[in-house]
C-alpha positions in Angstrom: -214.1 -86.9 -60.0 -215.3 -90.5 -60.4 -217.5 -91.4 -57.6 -217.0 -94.1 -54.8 -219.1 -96.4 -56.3 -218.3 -96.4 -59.6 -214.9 -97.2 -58.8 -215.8 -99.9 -56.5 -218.1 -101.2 -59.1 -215.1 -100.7 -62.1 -212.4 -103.0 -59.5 -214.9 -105.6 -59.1 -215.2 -105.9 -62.5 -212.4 -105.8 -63.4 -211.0 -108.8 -61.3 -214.0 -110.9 -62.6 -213.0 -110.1 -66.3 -209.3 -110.4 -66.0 -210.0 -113.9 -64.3 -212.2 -114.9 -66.8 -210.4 -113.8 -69.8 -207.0 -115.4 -68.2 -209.1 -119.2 -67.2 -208.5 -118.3 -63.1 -211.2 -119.8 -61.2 -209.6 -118.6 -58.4 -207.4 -116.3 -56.3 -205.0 -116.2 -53.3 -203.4 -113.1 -51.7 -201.5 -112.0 -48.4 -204.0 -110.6 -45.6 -201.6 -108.5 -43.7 -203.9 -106.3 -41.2 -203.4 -103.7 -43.5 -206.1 -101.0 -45.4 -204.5 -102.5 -48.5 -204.7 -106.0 -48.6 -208.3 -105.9 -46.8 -209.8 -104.0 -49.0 -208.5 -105.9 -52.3 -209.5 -109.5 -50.2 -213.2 -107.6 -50.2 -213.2 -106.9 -54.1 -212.1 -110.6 -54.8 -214.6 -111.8 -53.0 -217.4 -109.6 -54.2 -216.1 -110.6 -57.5 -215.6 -114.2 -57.0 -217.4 -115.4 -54.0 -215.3 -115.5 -50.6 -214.9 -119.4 -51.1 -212.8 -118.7 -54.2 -210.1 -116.2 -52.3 -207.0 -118.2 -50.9 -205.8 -115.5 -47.9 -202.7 -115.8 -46.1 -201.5 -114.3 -42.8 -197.9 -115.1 -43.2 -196.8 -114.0 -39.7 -193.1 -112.7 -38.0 -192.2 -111.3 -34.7 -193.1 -108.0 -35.7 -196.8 -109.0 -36.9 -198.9 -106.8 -34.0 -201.9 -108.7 -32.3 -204.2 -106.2 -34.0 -202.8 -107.0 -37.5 -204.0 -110.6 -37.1 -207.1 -110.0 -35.4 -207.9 -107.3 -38.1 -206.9 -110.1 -40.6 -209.0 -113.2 -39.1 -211.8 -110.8 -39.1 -212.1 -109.7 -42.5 -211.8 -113.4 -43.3 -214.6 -114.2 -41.4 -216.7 -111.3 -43.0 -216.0 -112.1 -46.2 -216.5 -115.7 -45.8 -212.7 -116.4 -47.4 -210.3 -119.3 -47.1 -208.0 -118.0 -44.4 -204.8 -119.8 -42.8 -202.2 -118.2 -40.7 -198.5 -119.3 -41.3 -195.9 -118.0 -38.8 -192.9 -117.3 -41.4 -190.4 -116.4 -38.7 -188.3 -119.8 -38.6 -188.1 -119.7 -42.5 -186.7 -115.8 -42.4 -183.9 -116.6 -39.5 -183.1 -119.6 -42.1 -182.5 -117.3 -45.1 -180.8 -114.5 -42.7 -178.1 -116.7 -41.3 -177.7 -118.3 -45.0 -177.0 -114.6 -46.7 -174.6 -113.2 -43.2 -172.8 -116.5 -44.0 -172.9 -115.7 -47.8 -172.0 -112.4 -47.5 -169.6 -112.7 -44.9 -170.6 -109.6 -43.3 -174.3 -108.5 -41.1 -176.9 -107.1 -43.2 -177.9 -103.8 -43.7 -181.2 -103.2 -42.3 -183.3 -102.8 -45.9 -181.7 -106.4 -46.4 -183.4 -107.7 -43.2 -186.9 -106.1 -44.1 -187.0 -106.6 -47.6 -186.6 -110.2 -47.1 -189.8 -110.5 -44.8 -191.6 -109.2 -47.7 -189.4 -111.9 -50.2 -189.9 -114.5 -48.2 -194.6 -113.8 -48.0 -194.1 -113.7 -52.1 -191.7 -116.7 -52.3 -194.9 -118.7 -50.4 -197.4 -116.9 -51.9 -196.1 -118.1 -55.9 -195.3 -121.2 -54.8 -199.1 -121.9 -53.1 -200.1 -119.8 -56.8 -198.2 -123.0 -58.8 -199.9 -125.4 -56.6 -203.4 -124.3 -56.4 -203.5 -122.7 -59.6 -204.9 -119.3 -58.1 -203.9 -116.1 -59.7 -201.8 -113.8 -56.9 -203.1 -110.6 -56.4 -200.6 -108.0 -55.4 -202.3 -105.4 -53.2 -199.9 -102.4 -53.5 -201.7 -98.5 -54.5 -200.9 -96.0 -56.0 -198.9 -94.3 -54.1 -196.6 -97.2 -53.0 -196.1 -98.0 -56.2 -194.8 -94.2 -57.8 -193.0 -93.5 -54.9 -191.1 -97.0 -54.8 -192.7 -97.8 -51.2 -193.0 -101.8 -51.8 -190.8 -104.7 -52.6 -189.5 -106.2 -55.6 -190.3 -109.9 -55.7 -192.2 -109.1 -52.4 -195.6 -107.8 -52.0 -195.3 -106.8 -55.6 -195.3 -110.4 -56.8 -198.8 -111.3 -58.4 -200.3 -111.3 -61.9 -202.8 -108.5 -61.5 -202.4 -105.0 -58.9 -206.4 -104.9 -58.4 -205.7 -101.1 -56.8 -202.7 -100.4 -58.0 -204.1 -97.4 -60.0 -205.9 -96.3 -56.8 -204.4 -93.6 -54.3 -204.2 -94.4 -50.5 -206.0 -91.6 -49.5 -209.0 -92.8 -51.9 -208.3 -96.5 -50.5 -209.6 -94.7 -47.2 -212.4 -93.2 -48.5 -213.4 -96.1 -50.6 -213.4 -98.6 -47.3 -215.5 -95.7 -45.4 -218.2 -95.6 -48.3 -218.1 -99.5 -48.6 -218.6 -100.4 -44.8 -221.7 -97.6 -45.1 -222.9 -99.8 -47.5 -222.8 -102.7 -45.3 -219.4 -104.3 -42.8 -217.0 -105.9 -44.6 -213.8 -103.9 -43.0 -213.4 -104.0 -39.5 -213.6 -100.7 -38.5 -210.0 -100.9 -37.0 -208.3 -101.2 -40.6 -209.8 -97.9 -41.4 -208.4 -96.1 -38.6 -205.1 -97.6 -37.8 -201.5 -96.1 -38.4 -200.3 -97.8 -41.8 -197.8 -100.0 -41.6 -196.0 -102.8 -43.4 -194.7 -104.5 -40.1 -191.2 -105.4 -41.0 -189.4 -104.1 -38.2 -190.6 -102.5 -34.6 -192.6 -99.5 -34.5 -192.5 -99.2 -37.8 -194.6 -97.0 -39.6 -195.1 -96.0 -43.6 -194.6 -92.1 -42.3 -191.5 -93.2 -41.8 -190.5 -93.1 -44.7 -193.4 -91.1 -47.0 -195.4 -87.9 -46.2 -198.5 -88.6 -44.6 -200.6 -89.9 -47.0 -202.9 -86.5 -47.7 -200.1 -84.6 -48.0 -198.6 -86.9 -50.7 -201.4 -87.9 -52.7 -202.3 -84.2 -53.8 -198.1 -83.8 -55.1 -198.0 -87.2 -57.0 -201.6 -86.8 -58.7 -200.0 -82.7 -60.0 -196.6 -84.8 -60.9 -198.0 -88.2 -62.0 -201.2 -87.0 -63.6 -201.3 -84.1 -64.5 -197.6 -83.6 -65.5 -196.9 -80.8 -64.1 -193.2 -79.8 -63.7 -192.1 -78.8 -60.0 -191.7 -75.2 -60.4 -195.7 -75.5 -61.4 -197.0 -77.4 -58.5 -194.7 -75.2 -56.0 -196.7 -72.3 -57.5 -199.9 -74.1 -56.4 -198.6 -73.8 -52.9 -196.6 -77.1 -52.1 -193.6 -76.5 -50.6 -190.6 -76.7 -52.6 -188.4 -79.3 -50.1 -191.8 -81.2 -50.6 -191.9 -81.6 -54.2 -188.3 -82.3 -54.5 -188.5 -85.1 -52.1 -191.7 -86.6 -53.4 -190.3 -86.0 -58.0 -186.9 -87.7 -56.2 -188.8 -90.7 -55.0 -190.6 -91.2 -58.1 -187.6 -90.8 -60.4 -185.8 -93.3 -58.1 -188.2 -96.0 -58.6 -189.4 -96.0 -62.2 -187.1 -99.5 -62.4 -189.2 -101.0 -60.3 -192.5 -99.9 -62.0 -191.2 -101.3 -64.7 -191.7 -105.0 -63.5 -194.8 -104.9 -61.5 -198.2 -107.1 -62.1 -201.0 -104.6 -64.5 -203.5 -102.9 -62.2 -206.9 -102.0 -63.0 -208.2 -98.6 -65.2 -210.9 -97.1 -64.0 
């Protein structure tokens, strides 16, 4: 297995490239709070310089004080451009525009997906005006499993870690802030979370992340068909949920920015 540091070194390089080969002298993302996010601010900036990443904290009710202090922190380490935008106003806007529209209330994925529309709306737009490329900051494991947004947080023209699982993301961000702090240590150990209504959690909706990572890297990479990987010891009600979740999003996959090989 490829060692922390290689892969670190392989994402960095890879940004720098792709920017240089595609004439982007700069990039812009969303800084949630989140492992995600932080950590793909942290490679731009080691690739670029902090004064070439554009990072947005695109703020709603349900944005927890510890996401934007985690945020305005990992800014300040990294020496990035960093603005907070409260997005609430323009979200009520668009929700009392489709419940006119649609002449009925919205069903709650409505409600959170268009949080997440609403951050890549802004984030494009600023990407037109600035001329910045948009990273997306999605993994590996949101994207096979279908955990992310179309036309939300998986707007962008390059996924820096979108070939990287989350439970690597973690250990990455441990080795990294060894190395020297450029993570708050709080982003490391918090509960993740996309924010997009109360309480909400991604275990919520996924397997914890170590118990997911291991089924998709047997399904995903390895190839291995179910009965294989319940002989390995997973559970069968396990696997079946986790293959159903990838087969349900493969549309999606389909239409998302190209990460990095490594």
């Amino acid at each position: 297995m490829m060692e922390n540091e290689e892969i670190w070194r392989r994402l960095v390089e890879g940004i720098r490239t792709y920017c240089r080969e595609n004439n982007f002298a700069r990039v812009a993302l969303g800084l949630s709070g989140g492992l995600d996010s932080a950590i793909t601010a942290v490679l731009a900036a080691e690739a670029l310089g902090g004064e070439k990443v554009d990072a947005f904290m695109l703020k709603t009710r349900y944005t927890s004080d510890l996401s934007l202090q985690i945020a305005r922190e990992t800014a300040r380490l990294n020496g990035l451009n960093f603005r907070e935008i409260d997005i609430d106003g323009q979200v009520e806007q668009s929700l009392l525009f489709l419940t006119d529209a649609f002449g009925e209330s919205l069903k709650p994925v409505v409600k959170e997906n268009l949080q997440a529309r609403e951050r890549g709306k802004f984030l494009m737009a600023y990407s037109n005006q600035s001329g910045a490329l948009l990273l997306a900051c999605g993994n590996k494991s949101e994207i096979l499993t279908g955990y992310c947004t179309l036309y939300g947080d998986t707007c962008g023209g390059l996924a820096p870690i979108g070939n990287v699982y989350k439970s690597d993301l973690f250990a990455l961000a441990r080795w990294r802030n060894r190395k020297s702090r450029v993570l708050p240590p709080e982003v490391i150990a918090r509960a993740p979370s996309a924010e997009l209504s109360a309480g909400q959690k991604d275990e919520d909706s996924l397997p914890a992340y170590d118990v997911l990572d291991p089924v998709l890297r047997l399904l995903a990479d390895e190839k291995l068909p179910a009965e294989e990987i319940v002989a390995k010891g997973r559970s069968r009600e396990l696997v079946d949920r986790v293959a159903k979740l990838v087969e349900k999003s493969a549309f999606k996959r389909r239409q998302l920015p190209p990460a990095i090989d490594f």
